[in-house]
Legacy VTK file of the C-alpha trace (Angstrom):
# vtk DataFile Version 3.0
C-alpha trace
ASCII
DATASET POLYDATA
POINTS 304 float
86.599 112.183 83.053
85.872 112.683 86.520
85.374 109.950 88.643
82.959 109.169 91.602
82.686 106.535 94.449
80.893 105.260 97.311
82.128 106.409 100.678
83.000 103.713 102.925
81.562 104.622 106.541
82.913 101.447 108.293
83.316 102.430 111.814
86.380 102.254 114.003
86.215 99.409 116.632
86.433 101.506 119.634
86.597 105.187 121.119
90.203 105.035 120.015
89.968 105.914 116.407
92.959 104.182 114.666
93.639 100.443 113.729
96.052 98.816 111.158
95.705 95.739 109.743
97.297 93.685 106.575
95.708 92.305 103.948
94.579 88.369 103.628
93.884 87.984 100.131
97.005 86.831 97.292
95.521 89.334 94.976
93.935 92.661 96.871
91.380 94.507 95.015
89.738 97.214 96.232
86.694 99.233 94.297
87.135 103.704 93.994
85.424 105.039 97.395
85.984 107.568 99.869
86.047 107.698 103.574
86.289 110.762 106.560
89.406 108.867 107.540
93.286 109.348 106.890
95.303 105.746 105.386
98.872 105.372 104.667
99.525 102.368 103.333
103.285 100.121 103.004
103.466 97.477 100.458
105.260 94.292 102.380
105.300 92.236 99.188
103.976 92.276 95.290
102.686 95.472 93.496
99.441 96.818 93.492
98.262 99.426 91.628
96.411 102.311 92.850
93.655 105.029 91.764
93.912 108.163 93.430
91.332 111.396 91.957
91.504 110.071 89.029
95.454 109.158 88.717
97.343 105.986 88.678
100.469 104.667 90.051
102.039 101.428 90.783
103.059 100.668 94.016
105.683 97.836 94.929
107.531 96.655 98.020
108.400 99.557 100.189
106.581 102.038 98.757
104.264 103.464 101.016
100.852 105.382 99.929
99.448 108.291 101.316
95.034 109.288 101.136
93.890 112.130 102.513
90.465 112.873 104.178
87.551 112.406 101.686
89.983 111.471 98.613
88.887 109.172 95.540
90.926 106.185 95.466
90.748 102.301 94.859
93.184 99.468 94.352
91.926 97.975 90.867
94.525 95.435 90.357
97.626 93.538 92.108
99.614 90.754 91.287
99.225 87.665 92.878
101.127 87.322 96.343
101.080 91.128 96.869
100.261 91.980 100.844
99.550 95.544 101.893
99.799 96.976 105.709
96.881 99.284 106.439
97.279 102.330 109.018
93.722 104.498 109.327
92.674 107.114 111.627
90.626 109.196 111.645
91.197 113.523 112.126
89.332 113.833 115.384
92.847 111.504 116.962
94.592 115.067 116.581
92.299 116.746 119.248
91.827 120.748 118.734
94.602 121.124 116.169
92.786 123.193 113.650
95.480 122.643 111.015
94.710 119.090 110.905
90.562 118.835 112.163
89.798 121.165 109.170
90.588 118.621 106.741
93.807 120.190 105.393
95.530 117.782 103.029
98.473 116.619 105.317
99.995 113.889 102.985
100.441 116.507 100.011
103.886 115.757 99.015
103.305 113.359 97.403
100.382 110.222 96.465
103.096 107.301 96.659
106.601 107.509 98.702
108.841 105.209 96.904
111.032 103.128 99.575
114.521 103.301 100.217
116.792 102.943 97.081
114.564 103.304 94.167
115.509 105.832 91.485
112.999 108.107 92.250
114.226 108.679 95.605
115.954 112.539 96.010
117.630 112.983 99.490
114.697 114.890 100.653
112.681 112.067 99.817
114.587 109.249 101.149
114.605 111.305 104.612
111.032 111.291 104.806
110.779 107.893 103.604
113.100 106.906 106.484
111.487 108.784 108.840
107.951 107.627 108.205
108.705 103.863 107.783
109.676 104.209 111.622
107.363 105.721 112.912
104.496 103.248 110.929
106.916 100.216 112.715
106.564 101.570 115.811
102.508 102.496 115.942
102.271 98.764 114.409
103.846 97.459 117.177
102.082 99.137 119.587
98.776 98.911 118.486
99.198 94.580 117.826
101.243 94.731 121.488
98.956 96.716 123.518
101.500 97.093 126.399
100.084 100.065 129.211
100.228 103.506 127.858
99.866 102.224 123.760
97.069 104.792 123.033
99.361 107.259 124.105
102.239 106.546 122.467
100.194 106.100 118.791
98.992 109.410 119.385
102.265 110.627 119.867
103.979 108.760 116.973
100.449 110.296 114.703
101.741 113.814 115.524
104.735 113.210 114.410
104.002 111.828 110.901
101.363 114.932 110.508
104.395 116.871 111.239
106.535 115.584 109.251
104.337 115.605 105.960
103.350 118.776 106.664
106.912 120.383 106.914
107.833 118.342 103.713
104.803 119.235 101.841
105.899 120.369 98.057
104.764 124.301 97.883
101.446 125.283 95.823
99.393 122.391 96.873
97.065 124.519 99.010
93.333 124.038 98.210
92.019 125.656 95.439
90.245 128.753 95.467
86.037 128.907 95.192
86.585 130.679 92.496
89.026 128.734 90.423
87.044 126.897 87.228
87.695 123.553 89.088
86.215 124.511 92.429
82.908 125.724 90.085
82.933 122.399 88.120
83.015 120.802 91.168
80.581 122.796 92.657
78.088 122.299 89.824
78.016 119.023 90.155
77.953 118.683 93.812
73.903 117.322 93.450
74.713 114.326 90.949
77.462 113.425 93.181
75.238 112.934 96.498
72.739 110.634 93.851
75.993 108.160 93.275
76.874 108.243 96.558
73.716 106.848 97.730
73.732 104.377 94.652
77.375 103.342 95.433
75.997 102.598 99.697
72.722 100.791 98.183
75.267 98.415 96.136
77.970 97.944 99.044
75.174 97.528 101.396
72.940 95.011 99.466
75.608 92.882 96.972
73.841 89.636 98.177
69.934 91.082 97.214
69.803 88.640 94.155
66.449 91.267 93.764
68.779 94.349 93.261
68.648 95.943 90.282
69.230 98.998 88.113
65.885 100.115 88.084
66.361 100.209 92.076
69.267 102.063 91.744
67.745 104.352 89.365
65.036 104.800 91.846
67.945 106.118 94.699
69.495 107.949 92.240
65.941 110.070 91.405
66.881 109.245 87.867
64.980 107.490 85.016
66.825 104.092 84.355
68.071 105.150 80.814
69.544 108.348 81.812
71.293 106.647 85.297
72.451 103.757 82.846
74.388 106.587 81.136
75.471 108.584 83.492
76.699 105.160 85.858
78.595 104.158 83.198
80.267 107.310 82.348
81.421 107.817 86.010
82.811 103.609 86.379
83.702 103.362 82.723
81.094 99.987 83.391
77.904 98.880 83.219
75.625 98.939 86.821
75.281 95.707 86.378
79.208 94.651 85.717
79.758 96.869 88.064
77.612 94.749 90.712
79.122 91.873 89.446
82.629 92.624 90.418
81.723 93.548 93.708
79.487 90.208 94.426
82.907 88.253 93.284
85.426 89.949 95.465
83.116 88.739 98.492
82.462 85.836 96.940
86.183 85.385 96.696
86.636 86.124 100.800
84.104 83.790 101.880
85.468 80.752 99.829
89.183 81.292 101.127
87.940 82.739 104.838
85.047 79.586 105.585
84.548 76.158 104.503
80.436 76.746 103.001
79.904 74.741 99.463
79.655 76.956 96.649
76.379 77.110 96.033
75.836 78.433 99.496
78.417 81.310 98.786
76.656 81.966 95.358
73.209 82.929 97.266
75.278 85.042 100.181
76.377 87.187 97.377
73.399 87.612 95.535
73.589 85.010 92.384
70.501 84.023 91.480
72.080 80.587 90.299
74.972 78.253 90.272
75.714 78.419 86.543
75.680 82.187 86.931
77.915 82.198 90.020
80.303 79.927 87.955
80.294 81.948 84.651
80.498 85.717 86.332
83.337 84.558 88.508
85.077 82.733 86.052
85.356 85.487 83.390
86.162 87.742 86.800
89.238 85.434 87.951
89.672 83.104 85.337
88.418 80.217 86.811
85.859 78.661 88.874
85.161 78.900 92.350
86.266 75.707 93.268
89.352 75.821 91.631
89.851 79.377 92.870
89.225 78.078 96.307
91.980 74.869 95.829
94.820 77.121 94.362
94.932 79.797 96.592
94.635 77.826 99.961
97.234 75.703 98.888
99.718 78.547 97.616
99.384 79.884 101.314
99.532 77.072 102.788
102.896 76.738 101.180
103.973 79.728 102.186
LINES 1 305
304 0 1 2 3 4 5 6 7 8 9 10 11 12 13 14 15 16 17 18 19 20 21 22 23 24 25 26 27 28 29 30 31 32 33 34 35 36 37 38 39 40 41 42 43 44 45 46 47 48 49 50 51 52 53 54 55 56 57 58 59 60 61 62 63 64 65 66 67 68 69 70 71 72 73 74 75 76 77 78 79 80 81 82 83 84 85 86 87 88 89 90 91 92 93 94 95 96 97 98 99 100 101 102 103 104 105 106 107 108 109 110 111 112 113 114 115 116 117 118 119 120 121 122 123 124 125 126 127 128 129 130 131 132 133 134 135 136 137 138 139 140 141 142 143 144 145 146 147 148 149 150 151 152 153 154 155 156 157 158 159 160 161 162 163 164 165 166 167 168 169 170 171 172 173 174 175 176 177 178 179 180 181 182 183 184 185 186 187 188 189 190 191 192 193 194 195 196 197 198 199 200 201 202 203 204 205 206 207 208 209 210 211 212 213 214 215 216 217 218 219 220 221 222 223 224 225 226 227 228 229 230 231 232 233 234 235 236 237 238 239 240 241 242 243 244 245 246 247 248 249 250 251 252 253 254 255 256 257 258 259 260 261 262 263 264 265 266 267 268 269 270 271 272 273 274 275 276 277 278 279 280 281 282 283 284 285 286 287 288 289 290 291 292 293 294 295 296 297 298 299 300 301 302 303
């Protein structure tokens, strides 16, 4: 079963389109989406386990995953203390290189590069992975250190990763051909894909409209509200409204560990229409209230 997302359009801070960040929360969960952007990202700690078109992997310390431009992927699940080390850009950083700008899947060797050690590793593997952890150190450093001439050298170090993928790249992973049974699938359903897509932005957009329904999203979709019932749960494997749930409790989660507002105050920012509701949803989503939540994970990093 094919799966669909929302495409995350979050824009990049400045005219320089790259940033990296890591992750603040003990257990990172991230919904399927899509974006027009490139991300590689290292695991520092834990494992996390990752979507990508459909396929899953587990990812653990040192391994480092690779998305390409306009690829499905989510992080469903991770165990508690995992922290993740983001690097996105976007393909416009590579200027007129028409390799690159036309959207040519540069990470194609492979979804997840296991780190240095692991069984998996075959010496052409454990090159790359060398050879890509340094460079990911060194644009880190530059882009936290800012020192004269940083933009430059990112750039630089950006090239050489694209390079290095793309001379590494297993053989017989060009795209497939228009006329291939899986280009015409996709093709086909190229119509019911735009009507998610502007479901998925009306739910990342408006999480904390304790109004928002299905029968709005049925509305977006130009669907009847049986028939998008169906099809919305054939494309999560939920309901809309579980669905909706789980993404009101992830930022419900953020702002009780990132600000000090009472509950109930967090409950209305993410669209609960009342405290017992707040309690029960996010209970049966972490398995335990938002209080406790709240107490258990500020103290586990504070003693870290």
């Amino acid at each position: 079963m094919k799966e669909t997302a929302w495409q995350e359009k979050e824009e990049f801070g400045f005219s320089f389109p790259f940033r990296c960040w890591d992750s603040a929360l003990p257990e990172f969960v991230f919904p399927s989406h899509w974006h027009e952007y490139y991300e590689l990202v290292i695991v520092l700690d834990g494992k996390v386990q990752v979507k990508i078109d459909g396929d899953s992997w587990e990812a653990s310390r040192g391994d480092i995953v690779a998305i390409n431009l306009g690829q499905l992927h989510g992080y469903p699940c991770s165990e508690n203390g995992t922290r993740l080390r983001f690097f996105q850009f976007e393909a416009g950083i590579f200027s007129k290189d028409a390799r690159v700008v036309s959207g040519e899947a540069v990470f194609s060797r492979k979804p997840v590069l296991r780190g240095g050690g692991k069984a998996e590793q075959d010496a052409s593997d454990k090159a790359l992975y060398t050879r890509v952890c340094g460079l990911l150190a060194s644009m880190f450093t530059e882009y936290w250190e800012q020192k004269k001439g940083y933009r430059l050298a990112i750039k630089s170090d950006l090239y050489q990763l694209a390079l290095v993928y793309l001379r590494n790249g297993s053989p017989g992973n060009d795209s497939l051909s228009n006329n291939s049974p899986s280009a015409m699938k996709h093709h086909a359903s190229f119509v019911t894909e735009q009507r998610m897509e502007r479901v998925y932005q009306l739910i990342f957009k408006n999480f904390d409209n304790i109004d928002l329904g299905l029968e709005e999203a049925a509305r977006i979709a130009a669907l009847s509200p049986s028939y998008f019932a169906r099809l919305f749960k054939e494309r999560t494997g939920r309901s809309f409204y579980d669905y909706l749930s789980t993404i009101r409790v992830s930022h419900a989660a953020e702002f009780l560990l990132m600000t000090d507002l009472p509950v109930s105050l967090v409950a209305g920012k993410c669209g609960f229409n009342s405290l017992p509701t707040f309690h029960r949803v996010f209970k049966a989503e972490k398995g335990c209230t938002p209080a406790v939540y709240r107490k258990k994970v500020k103290q586990q990093n504070s003693n870290n």
